[in-house]
N, C-alpha and C positions, 0 to 999 in steps of 0.2 A: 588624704589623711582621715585616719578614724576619729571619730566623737567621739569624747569621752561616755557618753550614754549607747554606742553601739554594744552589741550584744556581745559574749565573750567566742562565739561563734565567727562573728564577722572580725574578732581581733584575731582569733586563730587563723583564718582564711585570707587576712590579710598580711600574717606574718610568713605562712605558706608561701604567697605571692613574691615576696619581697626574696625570701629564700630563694626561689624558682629564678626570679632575674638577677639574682649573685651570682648564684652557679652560671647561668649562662654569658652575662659579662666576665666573670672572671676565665672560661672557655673560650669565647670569641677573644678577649687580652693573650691565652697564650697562644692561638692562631695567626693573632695580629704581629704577635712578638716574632714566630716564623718566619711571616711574610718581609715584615720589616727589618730584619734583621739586626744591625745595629741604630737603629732608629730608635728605640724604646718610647721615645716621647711621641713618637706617631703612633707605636699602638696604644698605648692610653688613649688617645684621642679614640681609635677604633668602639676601644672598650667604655668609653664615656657614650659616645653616640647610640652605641649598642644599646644601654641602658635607657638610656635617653627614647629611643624606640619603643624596650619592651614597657617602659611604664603607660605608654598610651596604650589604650585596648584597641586603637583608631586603625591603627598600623599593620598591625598582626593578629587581633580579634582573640579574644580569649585567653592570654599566654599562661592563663594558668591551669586551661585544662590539656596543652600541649604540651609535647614530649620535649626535653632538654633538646636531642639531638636535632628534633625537627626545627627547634627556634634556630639554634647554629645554624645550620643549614641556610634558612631562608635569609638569616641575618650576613653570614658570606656572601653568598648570594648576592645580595642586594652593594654589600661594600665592595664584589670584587677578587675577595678571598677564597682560597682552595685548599680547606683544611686539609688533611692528612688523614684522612677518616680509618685508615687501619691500623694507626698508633693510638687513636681516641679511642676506638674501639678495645683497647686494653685497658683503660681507665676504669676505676667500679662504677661511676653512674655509667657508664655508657655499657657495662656489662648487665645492672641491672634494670636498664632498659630492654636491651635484647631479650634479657629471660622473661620481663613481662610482657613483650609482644605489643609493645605498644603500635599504636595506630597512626603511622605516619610518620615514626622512628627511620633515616635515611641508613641505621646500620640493617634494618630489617631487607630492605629493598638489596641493601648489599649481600647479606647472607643469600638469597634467595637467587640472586644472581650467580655466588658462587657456589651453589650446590646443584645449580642448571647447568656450568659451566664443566663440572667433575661429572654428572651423570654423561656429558658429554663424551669426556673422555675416558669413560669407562671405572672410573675412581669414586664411583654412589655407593659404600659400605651400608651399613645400614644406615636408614634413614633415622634423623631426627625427630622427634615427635615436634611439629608444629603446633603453635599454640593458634587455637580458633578466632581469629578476627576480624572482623568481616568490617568491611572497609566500602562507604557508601560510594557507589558510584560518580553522581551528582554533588553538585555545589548545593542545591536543592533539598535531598536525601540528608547530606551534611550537617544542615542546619536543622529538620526535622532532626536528627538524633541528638543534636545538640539540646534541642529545645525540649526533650523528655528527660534530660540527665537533671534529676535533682539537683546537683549543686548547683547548678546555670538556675535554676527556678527559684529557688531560694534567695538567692545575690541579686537576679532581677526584681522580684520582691522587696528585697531588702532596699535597692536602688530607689523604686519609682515610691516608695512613700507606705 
């Protein structure tokens, strides 16, 4: 919870947050809803724990400088679940994730597989212009870029006093 004497910085960034794991519990609920079919009362539970996860930073580290799709992901993942990532991938966040390229986005890995997969078969039209993302190798590297991103500097900041 914000303090009322936090800055309107940290209210903004907190409100971001909070947006950031709606959208993603309310994605993993209709994943869940899929999976369970007429269960409805079982994927709430999905979607309660989901949240329940993204609000510790303990679990998934960071969730708010992560891509929606990437939290899905790991949060199936870990329940069990097998979204349907080519009908999500028609949704507008998950379109405008693809267009910004994000970093660890699972539709990026998907694209990229299926335009390996047409150059294969001889169906490479013209290529798409890829967006430049360079994607640290290391868990290492990782955290070093992490640790230069202003926002992370400021919130740690913000954090220790």
């Amino acid at each position: 919870m914000i303090s009322p004497m936090a800055s309107p910085d940290a209210a903004l960034e907190a409100e971001r947050k909070t947006a950031h794991i709606g959208r993603v519990g309310r994605i993993v609920a209709r994943v869940a809803m899929d999976h369970c079919g007429k269960k409805p009362e079982r994927a709430a539970d999905y979607a309660y724990a989901a949240r329940e996860r993204l609000d510790d930073d303990d679990i998934y580290s960071l969730v708010a400088t992560r891509p929606v799709g990437e939290l899905v992901a790991m949060i199936c993942r870990d329940f069990g679940l097998e979204p349907d990532w080519d009908a999500l991938a028609q949704e507008a966040w998950a379109q405008a994730e693809i267009e910004s390229g994000a970093a660890g986005s699972p539709f990026l890995e998907d694209y990229a597989a299926d335009d390996a997969e047409d150059a294969e078969d001889g169906e490479a039209g013209e290529p798409d212009p890829e967006p430049q993302v360079l994607t640290p190798s290391t868990f290492r590297d990782r955290l070093t870029v992490l640790a230069r991103d202003s926002v992370i500097i400021t919130a740690a900041r913000r954090e220790s006093g």
